[in-house]
C-alpha positions as CSV (number, residue, x, y, z in Angstrom):
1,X,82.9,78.0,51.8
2,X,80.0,76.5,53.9
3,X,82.8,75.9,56.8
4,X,83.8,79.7,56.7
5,X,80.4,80.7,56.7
6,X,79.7,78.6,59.4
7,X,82.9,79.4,61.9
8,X,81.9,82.9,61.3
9,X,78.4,82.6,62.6
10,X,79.3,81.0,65.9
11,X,81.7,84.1,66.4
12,X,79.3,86.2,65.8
13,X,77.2,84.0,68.4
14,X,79.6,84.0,70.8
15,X,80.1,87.8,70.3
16,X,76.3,88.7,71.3
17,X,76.4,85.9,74.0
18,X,78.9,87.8,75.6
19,X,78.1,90.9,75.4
20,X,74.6,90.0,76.8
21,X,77.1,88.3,79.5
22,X,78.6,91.3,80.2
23,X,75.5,94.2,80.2
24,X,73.1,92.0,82.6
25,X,77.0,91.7,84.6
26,X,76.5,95.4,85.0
27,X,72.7,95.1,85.7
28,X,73.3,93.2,88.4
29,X,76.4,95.6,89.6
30,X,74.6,98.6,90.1
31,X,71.2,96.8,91.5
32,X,73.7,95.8,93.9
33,X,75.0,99.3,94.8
34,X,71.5,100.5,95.0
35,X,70.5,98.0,97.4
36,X,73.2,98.0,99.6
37,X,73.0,101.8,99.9
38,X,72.0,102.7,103.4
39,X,72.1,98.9,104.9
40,X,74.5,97.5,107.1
41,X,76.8,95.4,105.6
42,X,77.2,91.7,106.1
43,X,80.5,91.1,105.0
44,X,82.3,88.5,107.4
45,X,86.2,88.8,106.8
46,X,88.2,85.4,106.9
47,X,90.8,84.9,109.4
48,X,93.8,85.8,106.6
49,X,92.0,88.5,105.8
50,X,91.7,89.7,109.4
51,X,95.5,88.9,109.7
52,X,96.4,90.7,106.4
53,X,94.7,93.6,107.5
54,X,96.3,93.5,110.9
55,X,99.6,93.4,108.8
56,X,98.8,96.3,106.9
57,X,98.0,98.6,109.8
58,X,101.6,97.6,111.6
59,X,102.6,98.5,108.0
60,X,101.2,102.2,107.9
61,X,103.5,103.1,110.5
62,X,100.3,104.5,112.7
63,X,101.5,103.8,116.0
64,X,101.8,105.8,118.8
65,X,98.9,107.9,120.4
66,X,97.1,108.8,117.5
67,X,96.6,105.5,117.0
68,X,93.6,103.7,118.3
69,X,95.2,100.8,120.5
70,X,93.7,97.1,120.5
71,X,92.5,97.4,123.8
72,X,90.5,100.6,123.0
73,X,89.4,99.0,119.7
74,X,88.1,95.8,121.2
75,X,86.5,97.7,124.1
76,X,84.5,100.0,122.1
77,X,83.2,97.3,120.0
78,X,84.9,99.0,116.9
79,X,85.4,95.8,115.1
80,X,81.6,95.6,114.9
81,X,81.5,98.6,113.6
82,X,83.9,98.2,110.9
83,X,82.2,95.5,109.5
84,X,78.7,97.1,109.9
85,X,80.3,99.9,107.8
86,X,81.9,97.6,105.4
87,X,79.8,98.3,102.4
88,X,83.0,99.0,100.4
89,X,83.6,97.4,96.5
90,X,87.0,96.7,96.3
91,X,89.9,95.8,98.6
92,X,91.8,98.9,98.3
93,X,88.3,100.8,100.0
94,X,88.0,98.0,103.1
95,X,91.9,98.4,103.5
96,X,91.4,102.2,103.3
97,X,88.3,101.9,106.1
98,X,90.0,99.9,108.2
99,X,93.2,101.4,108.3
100,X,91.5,105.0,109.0
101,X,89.4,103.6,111.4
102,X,92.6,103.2,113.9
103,X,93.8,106.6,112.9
104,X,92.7,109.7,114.7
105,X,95.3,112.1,113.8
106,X,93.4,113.7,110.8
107,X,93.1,117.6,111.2
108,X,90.4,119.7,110.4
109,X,90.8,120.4,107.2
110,X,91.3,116.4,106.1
111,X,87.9,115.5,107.8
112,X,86.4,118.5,106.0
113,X,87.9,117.5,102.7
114,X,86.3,114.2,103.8
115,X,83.1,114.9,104.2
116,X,82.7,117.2,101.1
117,X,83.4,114.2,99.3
118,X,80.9,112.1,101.8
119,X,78.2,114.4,101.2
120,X,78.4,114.6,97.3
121,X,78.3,110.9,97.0
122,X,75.5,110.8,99.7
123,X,72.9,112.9,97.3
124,X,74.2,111.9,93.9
125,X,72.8,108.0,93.4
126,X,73.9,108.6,89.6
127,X,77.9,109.0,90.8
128,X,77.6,106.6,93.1
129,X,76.6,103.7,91.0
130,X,79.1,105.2,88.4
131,X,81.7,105.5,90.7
132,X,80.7,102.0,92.2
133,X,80.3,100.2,89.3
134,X,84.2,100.8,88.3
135,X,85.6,100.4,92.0
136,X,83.4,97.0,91.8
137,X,86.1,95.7,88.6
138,X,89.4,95.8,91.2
139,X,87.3,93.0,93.3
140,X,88.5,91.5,96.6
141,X,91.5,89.6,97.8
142,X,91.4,86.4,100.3
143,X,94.7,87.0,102.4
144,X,97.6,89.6,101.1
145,X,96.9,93.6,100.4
146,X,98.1,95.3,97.6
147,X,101.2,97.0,99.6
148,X,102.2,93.5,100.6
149,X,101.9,92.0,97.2
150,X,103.7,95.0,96.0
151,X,107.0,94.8,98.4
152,X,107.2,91.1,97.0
153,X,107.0,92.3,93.5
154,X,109.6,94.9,94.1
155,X,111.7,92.8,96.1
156,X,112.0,89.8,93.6
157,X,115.0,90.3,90.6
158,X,112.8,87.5,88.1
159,X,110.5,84.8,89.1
160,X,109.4,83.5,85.7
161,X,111.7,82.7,82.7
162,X,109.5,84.3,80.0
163,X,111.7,82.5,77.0
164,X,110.5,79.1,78.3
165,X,107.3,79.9,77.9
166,X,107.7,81.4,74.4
167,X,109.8,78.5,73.0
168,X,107.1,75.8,74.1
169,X,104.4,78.3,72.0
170,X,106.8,77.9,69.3
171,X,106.7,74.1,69.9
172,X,103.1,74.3,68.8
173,X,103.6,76.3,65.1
174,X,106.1,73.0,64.3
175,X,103.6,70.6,65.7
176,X,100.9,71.7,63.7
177,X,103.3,71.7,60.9
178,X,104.4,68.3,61.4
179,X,100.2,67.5,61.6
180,X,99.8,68.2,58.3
181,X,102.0,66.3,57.0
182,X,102.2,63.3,59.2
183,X,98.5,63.4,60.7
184,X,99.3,60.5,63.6
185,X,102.6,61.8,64.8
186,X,101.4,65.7,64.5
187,X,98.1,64.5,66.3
188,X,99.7,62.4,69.2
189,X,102.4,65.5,69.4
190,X,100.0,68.0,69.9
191,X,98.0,65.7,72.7
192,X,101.3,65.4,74.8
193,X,102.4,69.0,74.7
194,X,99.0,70.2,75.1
195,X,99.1,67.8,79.0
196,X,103.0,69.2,79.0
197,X,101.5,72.7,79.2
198,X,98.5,72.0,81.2
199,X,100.6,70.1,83.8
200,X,103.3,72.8,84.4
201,X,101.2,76.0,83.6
202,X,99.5,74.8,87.0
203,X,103.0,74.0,88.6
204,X,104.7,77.3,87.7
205,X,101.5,79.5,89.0
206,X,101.1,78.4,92.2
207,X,104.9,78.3,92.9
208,X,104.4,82.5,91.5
209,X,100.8,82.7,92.9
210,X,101.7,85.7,95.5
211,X,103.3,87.7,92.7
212,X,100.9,87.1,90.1
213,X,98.2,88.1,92.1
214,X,99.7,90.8,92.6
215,X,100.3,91.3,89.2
216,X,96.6,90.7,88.3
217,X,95.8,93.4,90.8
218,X,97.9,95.7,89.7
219,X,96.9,95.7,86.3
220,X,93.3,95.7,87.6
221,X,93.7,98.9,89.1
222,X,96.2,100.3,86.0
223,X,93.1,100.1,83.8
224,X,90.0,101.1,85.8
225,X,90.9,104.6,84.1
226,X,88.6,103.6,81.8
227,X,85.5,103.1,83.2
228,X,85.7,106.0,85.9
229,X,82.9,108.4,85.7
230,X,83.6,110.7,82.2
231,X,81.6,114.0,84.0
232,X,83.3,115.3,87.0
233,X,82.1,118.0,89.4
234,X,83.3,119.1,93.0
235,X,85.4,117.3,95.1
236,X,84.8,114.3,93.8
237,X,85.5,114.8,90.4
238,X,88.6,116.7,91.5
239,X,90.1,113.5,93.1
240,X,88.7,111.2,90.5
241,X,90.4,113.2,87.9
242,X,93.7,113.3,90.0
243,X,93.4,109.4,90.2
244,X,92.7,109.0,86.5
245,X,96.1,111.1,85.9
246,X,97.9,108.4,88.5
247,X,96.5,105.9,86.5
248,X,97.7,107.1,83.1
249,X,101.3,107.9,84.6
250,X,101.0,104.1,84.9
251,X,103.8,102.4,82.1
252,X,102.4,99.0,81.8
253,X,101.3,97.5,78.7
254,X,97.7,97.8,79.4
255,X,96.7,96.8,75.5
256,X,98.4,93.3,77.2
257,X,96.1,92.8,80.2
258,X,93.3,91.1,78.7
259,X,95.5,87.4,79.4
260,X,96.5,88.5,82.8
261,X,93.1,89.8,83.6
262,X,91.4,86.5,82.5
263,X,93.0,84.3,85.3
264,X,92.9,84.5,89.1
265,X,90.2,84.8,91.4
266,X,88.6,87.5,90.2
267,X,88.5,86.9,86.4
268,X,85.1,87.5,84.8
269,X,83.0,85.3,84.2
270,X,81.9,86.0,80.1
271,X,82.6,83.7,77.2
272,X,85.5,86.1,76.3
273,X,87.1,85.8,79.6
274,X,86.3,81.9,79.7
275,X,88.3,81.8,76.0
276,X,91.3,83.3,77.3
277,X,91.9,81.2,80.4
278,X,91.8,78.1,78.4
279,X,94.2,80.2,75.7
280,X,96.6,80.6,78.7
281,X,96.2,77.2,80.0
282,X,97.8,75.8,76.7
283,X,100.0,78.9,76.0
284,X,101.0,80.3,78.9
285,X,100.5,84.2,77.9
286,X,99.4,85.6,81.4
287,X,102.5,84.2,82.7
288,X,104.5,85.7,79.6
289,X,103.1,89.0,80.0
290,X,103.3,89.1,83.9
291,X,106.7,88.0,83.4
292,X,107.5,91.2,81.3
293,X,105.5,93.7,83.0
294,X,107.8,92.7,86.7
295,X,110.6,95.9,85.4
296,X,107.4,98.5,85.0
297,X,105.8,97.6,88.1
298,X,109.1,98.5,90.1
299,X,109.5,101.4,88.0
300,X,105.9,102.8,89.1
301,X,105.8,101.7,92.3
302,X,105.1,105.0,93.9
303,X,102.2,106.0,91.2
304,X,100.9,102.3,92.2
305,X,100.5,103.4,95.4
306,X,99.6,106.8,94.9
307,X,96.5,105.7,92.7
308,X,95.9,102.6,95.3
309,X,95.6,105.3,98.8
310,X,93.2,107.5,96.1
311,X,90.7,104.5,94.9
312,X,90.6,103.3,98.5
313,X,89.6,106.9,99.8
314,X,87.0,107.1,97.2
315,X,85.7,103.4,98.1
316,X,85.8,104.1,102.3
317,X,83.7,107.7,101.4
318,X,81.1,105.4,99.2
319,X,81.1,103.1,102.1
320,X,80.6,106.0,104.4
321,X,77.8,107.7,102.8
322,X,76.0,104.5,102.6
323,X,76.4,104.7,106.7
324,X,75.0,107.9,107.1
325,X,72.2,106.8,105.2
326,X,72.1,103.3,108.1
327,X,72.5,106.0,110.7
328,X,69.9,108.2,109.6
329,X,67.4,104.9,109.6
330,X,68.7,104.3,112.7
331,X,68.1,107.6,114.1
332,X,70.7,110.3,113.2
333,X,73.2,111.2,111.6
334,X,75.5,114.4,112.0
335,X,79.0,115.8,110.8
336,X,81.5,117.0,113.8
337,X,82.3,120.1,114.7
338,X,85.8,120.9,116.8
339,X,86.8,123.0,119.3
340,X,90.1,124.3,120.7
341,X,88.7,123.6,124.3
342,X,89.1,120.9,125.5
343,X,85.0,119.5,125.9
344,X,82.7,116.9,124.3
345,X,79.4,117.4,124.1
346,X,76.8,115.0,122.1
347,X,73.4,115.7,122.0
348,X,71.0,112.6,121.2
349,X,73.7,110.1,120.7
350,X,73.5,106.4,120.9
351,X,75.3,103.1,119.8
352,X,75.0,101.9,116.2
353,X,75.2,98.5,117.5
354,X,71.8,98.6,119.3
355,X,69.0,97.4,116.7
356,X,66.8,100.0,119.1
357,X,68.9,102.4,120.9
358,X,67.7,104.7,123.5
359,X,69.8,108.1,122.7
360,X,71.5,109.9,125.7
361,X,73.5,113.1,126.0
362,X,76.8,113.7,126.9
363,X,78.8,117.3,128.0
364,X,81.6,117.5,130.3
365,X,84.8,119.7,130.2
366,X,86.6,117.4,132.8
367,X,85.1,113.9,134.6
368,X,81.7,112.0,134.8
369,X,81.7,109.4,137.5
370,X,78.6,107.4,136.4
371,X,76.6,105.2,138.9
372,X,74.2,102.5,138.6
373,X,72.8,99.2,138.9
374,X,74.0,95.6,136.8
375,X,73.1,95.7,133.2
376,X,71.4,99.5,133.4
377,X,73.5,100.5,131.0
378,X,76.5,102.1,132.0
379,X,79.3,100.3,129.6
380,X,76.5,101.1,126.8
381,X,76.3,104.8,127.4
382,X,80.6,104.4,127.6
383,X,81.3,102.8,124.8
384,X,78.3,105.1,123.2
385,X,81.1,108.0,123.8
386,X,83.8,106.9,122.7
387,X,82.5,105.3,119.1
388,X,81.6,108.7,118.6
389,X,84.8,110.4,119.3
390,X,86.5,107.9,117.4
391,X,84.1,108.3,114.1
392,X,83.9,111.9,114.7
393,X,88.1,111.9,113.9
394,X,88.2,109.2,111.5
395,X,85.5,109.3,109.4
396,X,84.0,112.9,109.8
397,X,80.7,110.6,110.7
398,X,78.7,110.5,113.9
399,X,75.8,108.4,115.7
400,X,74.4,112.1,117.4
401,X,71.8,114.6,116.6
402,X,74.7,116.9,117.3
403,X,78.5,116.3,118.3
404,X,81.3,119.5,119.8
405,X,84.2,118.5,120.9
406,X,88.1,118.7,120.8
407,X,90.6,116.1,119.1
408,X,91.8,113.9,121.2
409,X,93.9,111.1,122.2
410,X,91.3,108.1,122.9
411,X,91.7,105.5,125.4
412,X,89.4,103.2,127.3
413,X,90.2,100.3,130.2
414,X,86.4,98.3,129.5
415,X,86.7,94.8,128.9
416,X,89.7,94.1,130.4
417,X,90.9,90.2,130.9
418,X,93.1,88.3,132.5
419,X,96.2,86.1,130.1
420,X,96.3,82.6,131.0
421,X,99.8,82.9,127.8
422,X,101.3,86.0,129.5
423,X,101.1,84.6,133.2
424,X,99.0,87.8,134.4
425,X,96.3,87.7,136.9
426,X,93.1,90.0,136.1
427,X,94.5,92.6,138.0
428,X,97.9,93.1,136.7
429,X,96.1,93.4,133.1
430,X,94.1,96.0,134.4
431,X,96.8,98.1,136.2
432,X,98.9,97.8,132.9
433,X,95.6,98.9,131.3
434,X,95.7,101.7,133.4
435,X,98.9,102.7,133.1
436,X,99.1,103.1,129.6
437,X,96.2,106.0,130.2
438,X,98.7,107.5,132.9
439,X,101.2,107.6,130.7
440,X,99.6,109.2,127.8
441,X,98.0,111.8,130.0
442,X,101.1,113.0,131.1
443,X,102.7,113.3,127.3
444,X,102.0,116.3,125.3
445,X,99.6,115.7,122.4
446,X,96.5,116.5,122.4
447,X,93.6,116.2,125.0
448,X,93.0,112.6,126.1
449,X,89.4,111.0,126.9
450,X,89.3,108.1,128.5
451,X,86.9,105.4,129.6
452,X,87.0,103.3,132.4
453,X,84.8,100.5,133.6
454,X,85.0,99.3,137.4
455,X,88.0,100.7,137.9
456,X,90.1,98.1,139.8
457,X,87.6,95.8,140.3
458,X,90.8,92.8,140.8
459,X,91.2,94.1,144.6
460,X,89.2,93.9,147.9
461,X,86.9,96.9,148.6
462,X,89.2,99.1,150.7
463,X,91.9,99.5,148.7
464,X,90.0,99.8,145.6
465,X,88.0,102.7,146.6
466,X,90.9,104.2,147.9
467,X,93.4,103.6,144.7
468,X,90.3,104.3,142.3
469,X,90.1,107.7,144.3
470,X,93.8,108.6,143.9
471,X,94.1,107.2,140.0
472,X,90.8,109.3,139.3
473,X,92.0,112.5,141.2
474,X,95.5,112.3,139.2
475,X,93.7,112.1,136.1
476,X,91.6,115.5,136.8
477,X,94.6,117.1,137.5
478,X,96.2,115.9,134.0
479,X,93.1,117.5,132.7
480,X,92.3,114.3,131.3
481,X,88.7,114.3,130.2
482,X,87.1,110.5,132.2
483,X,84.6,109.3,132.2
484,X,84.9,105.9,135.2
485,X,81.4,103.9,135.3
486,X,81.3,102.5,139.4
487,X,79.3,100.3,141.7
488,X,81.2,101.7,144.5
489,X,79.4,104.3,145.8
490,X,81.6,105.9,148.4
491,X,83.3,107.6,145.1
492,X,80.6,109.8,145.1
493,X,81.5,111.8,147.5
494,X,85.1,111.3,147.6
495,X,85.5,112.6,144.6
496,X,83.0,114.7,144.1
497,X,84.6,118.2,143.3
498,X,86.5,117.3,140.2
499,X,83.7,114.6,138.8
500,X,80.1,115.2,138.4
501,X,77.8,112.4,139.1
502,X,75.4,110.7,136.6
503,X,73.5,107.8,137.0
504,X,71.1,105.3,135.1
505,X,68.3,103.8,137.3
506,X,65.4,101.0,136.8
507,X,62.2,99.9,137.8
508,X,61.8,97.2,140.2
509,X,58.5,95.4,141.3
510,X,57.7,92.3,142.8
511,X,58.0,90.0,140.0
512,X,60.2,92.0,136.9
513,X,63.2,95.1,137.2
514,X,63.1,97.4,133.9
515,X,65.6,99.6,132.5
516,X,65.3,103.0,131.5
517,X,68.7,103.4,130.1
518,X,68.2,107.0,130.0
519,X,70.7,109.3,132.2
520,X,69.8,111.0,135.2
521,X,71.6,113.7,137.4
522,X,73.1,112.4,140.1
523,X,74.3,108.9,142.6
524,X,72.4,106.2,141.8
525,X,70.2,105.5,145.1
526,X,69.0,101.9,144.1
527,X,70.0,98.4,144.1
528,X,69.1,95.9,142.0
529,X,71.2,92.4,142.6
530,X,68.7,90.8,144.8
531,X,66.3,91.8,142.6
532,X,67.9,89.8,139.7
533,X,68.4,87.4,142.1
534,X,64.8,86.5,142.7
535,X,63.4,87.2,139.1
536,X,65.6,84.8,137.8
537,X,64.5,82.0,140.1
538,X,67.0,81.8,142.7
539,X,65.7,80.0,145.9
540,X,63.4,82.2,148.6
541,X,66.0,81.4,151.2
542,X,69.1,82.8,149.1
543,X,67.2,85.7,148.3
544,X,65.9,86.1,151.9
545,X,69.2,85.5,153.7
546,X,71.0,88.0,150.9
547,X,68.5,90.7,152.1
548,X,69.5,90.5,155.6
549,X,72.7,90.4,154.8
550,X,72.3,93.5,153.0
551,X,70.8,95.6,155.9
552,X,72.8,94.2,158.7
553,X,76.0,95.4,156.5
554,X,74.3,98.8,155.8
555,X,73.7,99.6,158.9
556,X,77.4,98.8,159.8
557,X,79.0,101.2,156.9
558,X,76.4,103.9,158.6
559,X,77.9,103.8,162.1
């Protein structure tokens, strides 16, 4: 009697150990989700997760123009940027964000639908950390997505023998019989089938492990139903309550996902979950159940991804709204507003990037030839551009007191560089780089914006000038909205009817040159090589002989 008294007491234990486990678990959730609200995240993504990611885009068959090429994506920096906006919960949210990053075919009413949704989550701290707080139970992945898991799933007619399983669990009823009556034999039994089950319960998993993770997933996201937030208003709680019907719609045997829950890397940590993975480790249940669940998962595939594209949206508009709240730190934050004509126009915009940005404007209905000396920010002010063009149609987000402008087709030529693997010299990259913009401005689509650095830069100076002047002029005509950052001066005035002409300046004295980075009407007038020359300790006779050089050449391009 003692001994049942006893056993019941350490359940009983065990019971308010974990549920203590499991409320400061929670604590520690939403401190989390308040805290990270508004910061930058700092979420580094391994190299299979970069890969799986990768996989998933060529997956989501956005290609073509309305895609955000990985030329345009490396220029602008927008990798960066996706990780500074990672704040998201689960996988399904950072797959979501990184997918719609690339994708700037959403019309109107999508990005308004998106920032309805944005803005609720924005003011309500009490949804978010609700909302949060169940996207926080799907957890994270290391390489594959859900879609790729999934296609393995579907494509697999059995990869588990369930009855094997079940007739080494029935090994264990006659073992325990056989202790009973014959205590050494039972007891020796029971130690070798226990190492029997160990042994291959190890051995069968990680010859299954892409489809049970994908298993485990799956049933992850099957019953997060119940913890979604119960009191639903707006937009929000219109798509929450379409998910939780997805979710329900959902056939598997959800009273069963307790064993597949408890194993895999993102089991939980309390003493319940603890109890079941030793449970399956000598009775092999997870693998039972995920065995029998494999017919229902193909069944639902499309409600699995149906309730997979909604929890990722609601995850990437979390992780959104805690950007807005980085951008408004920062220095501003504002939703876009489009136009039928083709324009841009950003007042008080600046890159996210920057820890202390100096905001600049931008307006322009056709091209912006922009002037200036090394490192005075010309790239910056580029790149500034077209991050907010790209956020402005992805994410309904931008860094900009204010932001007007069309849809477009985005496309930049930046950081071009040479390929040592694909046998092409700098310049042939950058004339393919080139092309590609050619090409898309004469296809219909929408308006393309484009930004170019130093245009063909690979050449000497005469043929440059003249091909930069030709490439640039074709592009006005194409009504192709440029903006082409220079050093070469004489574009100025060659092309000064169909481009108007900004520059960025600095200060130079005797021993230091400053940079405004603030745009001014107009060619640059100033030099400042020399200059950088001397203040970072180059010999007085370099510097000397470079400024003679200078003014014997200058006075040559005069006559």
């Amino acid at each position: 009697m003692y001994g049942i008294y006893f056993i019941a007491i350490i359940l009983i234990l065990l019971a308010i150990s974990g549920y203590r486990l499991s409320m400061e678990e929670k604590r520690q959730t939403h401190l989390l989700i308040r805290e990270s609200f508004g910061k930058a995240s700092s979420r580094k993504l391994s190299q299979e997760r970069k890969e799986s990611l990768q996989k998933l885009l060529d997956l989501s068959g956005s290609k073509g123009s309305d895609r955000i090429d990985e030329l345009t994506w490396s220029d602008t920096g927008m990798e960066d940027i996706f990780l500074q906006m990672d704040n998201c919960l689960c996988a399904p949210g950072e797959e979501y964000l990184y997918k719609k990053l690339h994708d700037v075919s959403s019309s109107d009413d999508e990005l308004l639908n998106t920032d309805s949704i944005v803005s609720e989550l924005y003011k309500d701290e009490d949804l978010r950390v609700s909302l949060g707080s169940s996207l926080c139970e799907l957890g994270f992945v290391k390489d594959k997505t859900l879609p790729e898991y999934l296609e393995h799933i579907v494509s697999s007619d059995k990869f588990l023998n369930p009855y094997f399983h079940i007739l080494a669990d029935i090994y264990f009823i006659a073992v325990i019989v056989v202790l009973i009556f014959k205590p050494v034999i039972g007891a020796v039994l029971l130690v070798v089938l226990i190492l029997v089950q160990i042994s291959s319960y190890f051995s069968l998993r990680r010859s299954a492990e892409e489809r049970l993770s994908g298993i485990t997933m799956i049933m992850r996201l099957s019953c997060m139903d119940k913890s979604l937030p119960k009191e639903k208003n707006g937009e929000t709680g219109r798509l929450i309550d379409e998910l939780s019907k997805d979710l329900s719609a959902i056939n598997n045997k959800k009273f069963l996902s307790a064993f597949v829950l408890s194993s895999g890397p993102n089991s939980g940590n309390g003493l319940i979950s603890m109890l079941l993975t030793y449970i399956n480790l000598l009775f092999h249940f997870d693998l039972i159940v995920s065995a029998f669940l494999l017919s229902g998962i193909k069944k639902d595939r499309d409600k699995i991804l149906s309730a997979y594209d909604k929890t990722g949206f609601l995850d990437m508009c979390l992780a959104v709204a805690s950007y807005r709240a980085f951008l408004e730190k920062k220095g501003s934050y504002c939703t876009p507003v489009f136009t039928e004509d083709a324009v841009i126009s950003i007042k008080e915009g600046f890159n996210p990037l920057i820890d202390k940005p100096v905001v600049n404007d931008a307006f322009t209905m056709g091209g912006v030839l922009i002037t200036g000396s090394n490192a005075s920010g010309k790239s910056t002010y580029m790149r500034m551009i077209a991050v907010n063009a790209i956020l402005a149609q992805t994410v309904a987000t931008c860094c900009a007191k204010e932001y007007r402008a069309s849809h477009f087709r985005i496309y930049s030529s930046i950081a071009v560089n040479d390929s040592i693997l694909k046998g092409e010299s700098y310049f042939m990259a950058e004339i393919k780089s080139l092309k590609r913009i050619v090409d898309a401005a004469s296809s219909e689509g929408r308006p393309v914006i484009c930004f170019i650095d130093e245009i063909l830069r690979g050449t000497n100076t005469s043929e440059r000038i003249a091909a930069a002047c030709a490439v640039l002029k074709y592009l006005s005509d194409l009504n192709v909205i440029t903006f082409a950052a220079t050093h070469d001066i004489e574009l100025t005035t060659l092309i000064s009817d169909k481009y108007e002409n900004v520059h960025f300046s600095e200060n130079i004295t005797q021993d230091d040159v400053t940079f405004t980075y603030v745009l001014e009407k107009g060619p640059t007038k100033s030099r400042n090589a020399i200059a950088l020359l001397k203040k970072n300790g180059f010999p007085a006779s370099v510097t000397a002989e470079s400024e003679k050089l200078c003014g014997e050449l200058d006075k040559r391009s005069s006559i």
